[in-house]
C-alpha positions in Angstrom: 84.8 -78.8 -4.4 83.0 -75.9 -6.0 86.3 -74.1 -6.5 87.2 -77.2 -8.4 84.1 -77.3 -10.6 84.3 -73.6 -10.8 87.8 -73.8 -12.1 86.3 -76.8 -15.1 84.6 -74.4 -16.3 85.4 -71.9 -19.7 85.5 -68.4 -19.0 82.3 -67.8 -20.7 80.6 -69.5 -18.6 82.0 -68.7 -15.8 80.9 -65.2 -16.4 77.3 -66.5 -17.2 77.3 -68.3 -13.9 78.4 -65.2 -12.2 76.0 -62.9 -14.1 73.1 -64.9 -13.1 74.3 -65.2 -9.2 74.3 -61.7 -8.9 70.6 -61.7 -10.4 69.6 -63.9 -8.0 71.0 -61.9 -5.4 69.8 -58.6 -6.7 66.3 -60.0 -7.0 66.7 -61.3 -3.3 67.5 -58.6 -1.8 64.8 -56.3 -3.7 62.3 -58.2 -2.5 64.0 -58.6 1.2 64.5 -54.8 0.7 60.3 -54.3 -0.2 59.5 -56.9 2.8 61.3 -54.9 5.5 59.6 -51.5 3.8 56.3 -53.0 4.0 56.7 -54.0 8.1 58.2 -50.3 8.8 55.2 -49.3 7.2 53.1 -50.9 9.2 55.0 -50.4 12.1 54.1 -46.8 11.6 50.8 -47.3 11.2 50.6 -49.5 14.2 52.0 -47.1 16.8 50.0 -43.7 15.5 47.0 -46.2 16.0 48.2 -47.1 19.4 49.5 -43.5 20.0 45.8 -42.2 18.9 43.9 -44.9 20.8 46.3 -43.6 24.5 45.1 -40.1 23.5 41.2 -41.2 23.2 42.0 -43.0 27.0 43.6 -40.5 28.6 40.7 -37.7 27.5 38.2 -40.4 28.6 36.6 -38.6 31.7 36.4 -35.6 29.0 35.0 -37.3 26.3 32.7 -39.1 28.7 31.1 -35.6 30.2 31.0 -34.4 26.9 28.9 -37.0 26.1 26.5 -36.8 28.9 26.2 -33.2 28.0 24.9 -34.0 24.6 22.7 -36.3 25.3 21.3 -34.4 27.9 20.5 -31.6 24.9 18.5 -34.3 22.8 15.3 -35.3 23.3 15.2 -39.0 23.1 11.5 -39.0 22.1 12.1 -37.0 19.2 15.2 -39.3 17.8 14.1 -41.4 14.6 13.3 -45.1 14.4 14.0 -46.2 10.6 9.9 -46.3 10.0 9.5 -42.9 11.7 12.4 -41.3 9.1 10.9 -43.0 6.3 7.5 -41.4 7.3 8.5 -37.8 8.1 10.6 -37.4 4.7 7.8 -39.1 2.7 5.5 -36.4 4.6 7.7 -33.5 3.9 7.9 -34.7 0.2 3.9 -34.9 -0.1 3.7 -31.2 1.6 6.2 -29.9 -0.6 4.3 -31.1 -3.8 7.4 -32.6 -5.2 7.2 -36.2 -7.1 9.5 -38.7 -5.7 10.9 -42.2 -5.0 12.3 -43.9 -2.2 14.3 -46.6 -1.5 14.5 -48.6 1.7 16.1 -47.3 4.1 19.4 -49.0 5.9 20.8 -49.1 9.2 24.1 -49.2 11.2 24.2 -50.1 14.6 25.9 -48.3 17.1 26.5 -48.8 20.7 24.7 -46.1 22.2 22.8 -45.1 18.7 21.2 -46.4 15.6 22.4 -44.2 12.3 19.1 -45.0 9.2 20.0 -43.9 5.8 17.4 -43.1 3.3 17.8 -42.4 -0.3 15.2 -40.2 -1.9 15.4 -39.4 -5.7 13.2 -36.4 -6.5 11.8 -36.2 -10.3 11.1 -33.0 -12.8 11.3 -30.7 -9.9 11.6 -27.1 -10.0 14.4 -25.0 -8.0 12.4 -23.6 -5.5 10.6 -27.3 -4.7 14.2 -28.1 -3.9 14.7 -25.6 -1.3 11.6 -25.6 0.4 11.9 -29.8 0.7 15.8 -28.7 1.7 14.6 -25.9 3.9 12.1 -28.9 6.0 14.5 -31.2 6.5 16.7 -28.3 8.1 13.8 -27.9 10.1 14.3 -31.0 11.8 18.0 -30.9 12.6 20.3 -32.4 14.8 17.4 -35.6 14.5 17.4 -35.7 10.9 19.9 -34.0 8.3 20.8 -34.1 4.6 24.1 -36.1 4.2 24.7 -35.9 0.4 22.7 -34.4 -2.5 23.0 -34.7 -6.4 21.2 -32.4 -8.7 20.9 -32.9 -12.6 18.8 -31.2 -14.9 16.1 -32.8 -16.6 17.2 -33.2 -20.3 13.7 -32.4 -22.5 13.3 -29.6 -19.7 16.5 -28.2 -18.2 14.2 -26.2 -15.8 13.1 -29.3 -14.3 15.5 -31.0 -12.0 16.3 -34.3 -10.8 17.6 -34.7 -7.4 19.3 -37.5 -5.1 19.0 -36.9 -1.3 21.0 -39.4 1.3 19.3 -38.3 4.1 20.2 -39.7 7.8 18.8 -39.9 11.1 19.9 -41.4 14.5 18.0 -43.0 16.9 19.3 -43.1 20.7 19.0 -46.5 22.3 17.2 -46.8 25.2 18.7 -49.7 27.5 22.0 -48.3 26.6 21.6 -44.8 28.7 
């Protein structure tokens, strides 16, 4: 029956029918073609996370002792509690003379630890205000370290300097160990 209609028709449009089949097709399989790239693709992804997770549960005993080891290295009583970080970088700030702001600072929950972000922008400060506030929080590392820092110059005063601290701290859970 389609032969027959096919057959009815001009050559003209014959060749417009034909043209526009072998769009359709071509657009089919391009997006058949982008479908099954797309699931290999993931595929991929799937297995290196499957492949990394077997690693991480083989090496468990080692990660496990490593772990123990670590912990056994930090004192628990001198791990920060977000109030006790906000305090001891507000304290270092006062005793290094610089002005400053703070924001509030956040948390992420852990299983065995609590990581607390502050932020801490530091105003018209000179360089050496810098390092000595830098030079304190070093002071009280692994428990509290500088995770990212932005300085900018003042602009009436390019001596002076603006800085933006992220500074973090963890704080070991105690019904967890």
């Amino acid at each position: 029956m389609l032969y027959n209609i096919f057959n009815l028709m001009s050559l003209r449009e014959r060749v417009l029918l034909s043209v526009f089949l072998w769009i359709c097709v071509i657009v089919w399989l391009s997006s058949v073609t982008k479908k099954f790239k797309y699931s290999v693709d993931l595929y991929k992804i799937k297995k290196s996370n499957i492949v990394n997770q077997e690693e991480w549960l083989n090496n468990r005993a080692v990660i496990q002792e490593r772990l123990e080891l670590a912990l056994k290295r930090l004192d628990r009583n001198r791990t920060y509690s977000r109030d006790k970080l906000a305090g001891r970088v507000d304290t270092i700030a006062r005793e290094t003379g610089v002005k400053f702001e703070t924001n509030s600072v956040s948390t992420k929950e852990g299983d065995i630890f609590d990581v607390h972000t502050l932020r801490i922008l530091l105003k018209k400060a000179n360089i050496s205000e810098l390092i000595e506030f830098d030079k304190r929080l070093k002071e009280e590392s692994p428990y509290l370290g500088l995770e990212n820092a932005q300085i900018v110059a003042y602009k009436t005063n390019p001596k002076l300097l603006n800085a933006k601290f992220v500074i973090s701290s963890f704080e070991l859970k105690q019904d967890e160990l």
